[in-house]
C-alpha positions as CSV (number, residue, x, y, z in Angstrom):
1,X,124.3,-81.0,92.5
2,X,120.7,-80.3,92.0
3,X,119.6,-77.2,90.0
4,X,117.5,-75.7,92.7
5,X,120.6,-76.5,95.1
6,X,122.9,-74.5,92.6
7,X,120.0,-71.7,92.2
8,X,119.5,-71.1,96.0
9,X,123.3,-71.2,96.9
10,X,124.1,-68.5,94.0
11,X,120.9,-66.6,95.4
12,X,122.8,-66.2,98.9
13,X,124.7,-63.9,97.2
14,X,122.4,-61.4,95.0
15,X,121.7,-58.7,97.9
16,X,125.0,-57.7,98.0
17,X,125.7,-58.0,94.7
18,X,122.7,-55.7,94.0
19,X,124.1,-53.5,96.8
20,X,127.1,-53.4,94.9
21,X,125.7,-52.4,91.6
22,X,123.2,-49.8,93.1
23,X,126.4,-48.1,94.9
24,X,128.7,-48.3,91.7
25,X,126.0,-46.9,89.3
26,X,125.3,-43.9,92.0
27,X,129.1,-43.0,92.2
28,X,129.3,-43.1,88.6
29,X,126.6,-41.3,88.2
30,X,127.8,-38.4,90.8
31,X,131.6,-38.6,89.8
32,X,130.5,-38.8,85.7
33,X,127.5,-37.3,85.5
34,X,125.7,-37.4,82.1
35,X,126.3,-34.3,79.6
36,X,122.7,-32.8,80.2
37,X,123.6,-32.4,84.2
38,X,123.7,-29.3,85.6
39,X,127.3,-30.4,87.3
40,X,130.5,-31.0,86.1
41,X,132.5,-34.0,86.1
42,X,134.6,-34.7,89.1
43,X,137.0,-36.8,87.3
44,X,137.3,-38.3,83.9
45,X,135.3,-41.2,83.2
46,X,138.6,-43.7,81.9
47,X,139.7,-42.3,85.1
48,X,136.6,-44.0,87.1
49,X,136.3,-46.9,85.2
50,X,140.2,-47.6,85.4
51,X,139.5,-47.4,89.8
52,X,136.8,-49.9,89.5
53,X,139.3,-52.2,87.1
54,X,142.3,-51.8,88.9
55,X,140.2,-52.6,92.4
56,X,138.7,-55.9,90.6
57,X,142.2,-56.6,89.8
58,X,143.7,-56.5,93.5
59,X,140.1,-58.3,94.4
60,X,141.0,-61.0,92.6
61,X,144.8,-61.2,93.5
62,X,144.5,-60.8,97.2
63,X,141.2,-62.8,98.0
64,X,142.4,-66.1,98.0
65,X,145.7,-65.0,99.9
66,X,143.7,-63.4,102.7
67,X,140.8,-66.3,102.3
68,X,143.6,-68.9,103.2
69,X,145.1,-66.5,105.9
70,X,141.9,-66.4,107.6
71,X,141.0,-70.3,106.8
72,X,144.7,-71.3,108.7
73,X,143.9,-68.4,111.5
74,X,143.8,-69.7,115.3
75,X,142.3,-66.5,116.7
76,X,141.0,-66.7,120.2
77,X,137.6,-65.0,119.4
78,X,137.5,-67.1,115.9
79,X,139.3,-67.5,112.8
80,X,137.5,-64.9,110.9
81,X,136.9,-62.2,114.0
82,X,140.1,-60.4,113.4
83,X,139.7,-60.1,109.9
84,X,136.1,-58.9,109.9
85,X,137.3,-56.2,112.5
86,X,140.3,-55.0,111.7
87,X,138.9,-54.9,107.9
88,X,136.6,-52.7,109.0
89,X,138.4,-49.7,110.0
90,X,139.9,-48.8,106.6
91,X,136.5,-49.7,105.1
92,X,134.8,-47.0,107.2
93,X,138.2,-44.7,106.0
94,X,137.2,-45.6,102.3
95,X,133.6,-45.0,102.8
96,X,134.3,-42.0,103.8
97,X,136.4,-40.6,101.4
98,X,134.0,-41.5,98.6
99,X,131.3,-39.6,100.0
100,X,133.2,-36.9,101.4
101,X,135.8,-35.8,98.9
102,X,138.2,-33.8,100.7
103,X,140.3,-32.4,97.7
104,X,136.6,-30.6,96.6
105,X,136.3,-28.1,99.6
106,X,133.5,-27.0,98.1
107,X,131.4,-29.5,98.3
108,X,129.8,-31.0,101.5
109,X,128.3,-34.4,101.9
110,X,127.4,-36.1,98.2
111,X,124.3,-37.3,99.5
112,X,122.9,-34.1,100.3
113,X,124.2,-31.8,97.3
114,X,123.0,-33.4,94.1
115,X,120.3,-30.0,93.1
């Protein structure tokens, strides 16, 4: 395959992967903040950086399971339709929990309460 082939079809996926990065250094950044913030630390940082390890692990273990579940799926709407939707629900769920941590009453949405 070309070079400018290869280039362009890794390109496709940089804006999520920058997406990704942006996200994971803001969480960090909120959950572990640096020693000269004003906040404390939500949780420890081993404790964040073994989430992010132990989710890459069962990333890499379950993608190609559900990638040839949704490859062999005969769905009446299309093969990847009821993975894309039904995915989505405890996504939101997750989403929401990061940004609303309901075991710290005392703080309200993240995005709003960094001083």
């Amino acid at each position: 395959m070309p070079f400018m082939n290869r280039l362009f079809y890794a390109a496709g996926g940089a804006g999520f992967n920058l997406l990704e990065r942006v996200l994971t250094t803001w969480l960090m950044f909120y959950y572990v903040p640096p020693g000269d913030a004003v906040r404390s630390p939500l949780v420890a940082a081993g404790v964040f950086c073994s989430i992010f390890f132990f989710g890459r692990v069962v990333d890499a273990l379950a993608d190609p399971i559900i990638s040839n579940w949704s490859d062999n799926s005969r769905a009446a709407r299309g093969r990847r339709w009821p993975f894309l939707f039904w995915g989505g629900l405890p996504l939101t769920a997750v989403t929401i929990a990061i940004f609303y941590p309901r075991w710290l009453r005392k703080v309200p949405l993240m995005c709003c309460t960094w001083p």
